[in-house]
C-alpha positions as CSV (number, residue, x, y, z in Angstrom):
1,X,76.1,231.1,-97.2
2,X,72.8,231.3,-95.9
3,X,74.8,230.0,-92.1
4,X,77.3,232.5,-92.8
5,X,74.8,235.4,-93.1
6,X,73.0,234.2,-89.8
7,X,76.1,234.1,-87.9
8,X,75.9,237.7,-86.5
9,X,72.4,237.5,-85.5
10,X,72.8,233.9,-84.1
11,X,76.4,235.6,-82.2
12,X,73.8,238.8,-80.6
13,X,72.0,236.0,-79.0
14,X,75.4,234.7,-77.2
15,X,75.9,231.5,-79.4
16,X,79.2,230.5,-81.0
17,X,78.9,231.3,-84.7
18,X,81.7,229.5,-85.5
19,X,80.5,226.2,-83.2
20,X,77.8,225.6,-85.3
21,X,79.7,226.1,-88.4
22,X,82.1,223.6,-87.4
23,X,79.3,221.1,-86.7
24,X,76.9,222.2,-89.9
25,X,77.2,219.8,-93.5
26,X,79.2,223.2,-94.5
27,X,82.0,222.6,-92.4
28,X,84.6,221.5,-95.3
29,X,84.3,224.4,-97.1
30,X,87.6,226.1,-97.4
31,X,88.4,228.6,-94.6
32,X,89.7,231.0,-97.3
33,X,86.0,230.8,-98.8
34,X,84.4,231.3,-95.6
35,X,86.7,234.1,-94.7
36,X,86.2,236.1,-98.0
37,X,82.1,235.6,-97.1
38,X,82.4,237.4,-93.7
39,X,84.5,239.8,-94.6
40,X,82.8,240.7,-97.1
41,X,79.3,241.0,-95.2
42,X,80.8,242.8,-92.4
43,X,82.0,245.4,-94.8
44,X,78.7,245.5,-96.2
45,X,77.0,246.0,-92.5
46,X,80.0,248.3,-91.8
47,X,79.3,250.9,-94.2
48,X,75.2,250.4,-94.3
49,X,75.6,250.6,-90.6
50,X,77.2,254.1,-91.0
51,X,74.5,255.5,-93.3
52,X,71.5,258.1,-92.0
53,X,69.3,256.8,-90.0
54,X,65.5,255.7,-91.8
55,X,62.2,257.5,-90.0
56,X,60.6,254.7,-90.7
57,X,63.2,251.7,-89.6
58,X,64.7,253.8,-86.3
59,X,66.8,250.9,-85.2
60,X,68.0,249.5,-88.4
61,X,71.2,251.3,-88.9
62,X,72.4,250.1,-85.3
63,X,71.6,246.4,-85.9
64,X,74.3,246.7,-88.8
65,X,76.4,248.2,-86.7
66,X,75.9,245.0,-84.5
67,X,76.1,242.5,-87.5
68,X,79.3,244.1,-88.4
69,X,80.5,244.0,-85.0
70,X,80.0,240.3,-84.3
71,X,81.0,239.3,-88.1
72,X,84.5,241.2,-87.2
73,X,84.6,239.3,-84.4
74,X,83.8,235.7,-85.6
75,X,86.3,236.7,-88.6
76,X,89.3,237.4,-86.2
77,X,88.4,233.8,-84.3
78,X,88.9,232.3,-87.4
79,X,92.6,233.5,-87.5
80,X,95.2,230.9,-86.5
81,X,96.8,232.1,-83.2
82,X,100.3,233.1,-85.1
83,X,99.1,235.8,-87.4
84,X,97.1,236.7,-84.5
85,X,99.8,237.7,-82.7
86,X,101.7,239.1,-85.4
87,X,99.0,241.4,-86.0
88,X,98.4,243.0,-82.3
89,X,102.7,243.3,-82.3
90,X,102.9,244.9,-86.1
């Protein structure tokens, strides 16, 4: 999990999140598994993202937004090509 959760960060910097998954001791886990993770943080970073602003952390709420961004992102790479495009036609 711990890869999973630096993925965004480690995307922000230009690397391929999923690159180093594939080559990590992590990369048998179940896509399903993997896909439920992100999803589930980028909803997270979504709606914390969204939230007011803290005095004291100004720039906080738009790293979420970035976090949720890139996990988005890596999450739609992770989709096979066919439901892809079955999703951009539907």
């Amino acid at each position: 999990m711990d890869l999973v959760r630096l993925g965004p960060d480690l995307a922000a910097d230009g690397h391929d999140p999923e690159a180093l998954w594939r080559r990590s001791p992590w990369a048998g886990t179940p896509d399903d598994h993997v896909n439920v993770a992100l999803a589930g943080l980028a909803g997270r970073a979504w709606r914390d993202g969204r939230r007011p602003d803290l005095p004291d952390i100004p720039h906080l709420r738009a790293m979420q937004r970035s976090q949720a961004l890139h996990l988005l992102r890596w999450l739609e790479s992770r989709r096979p090509a066919s439901e892809a495009a079955t999703a951009v036609t539907a």
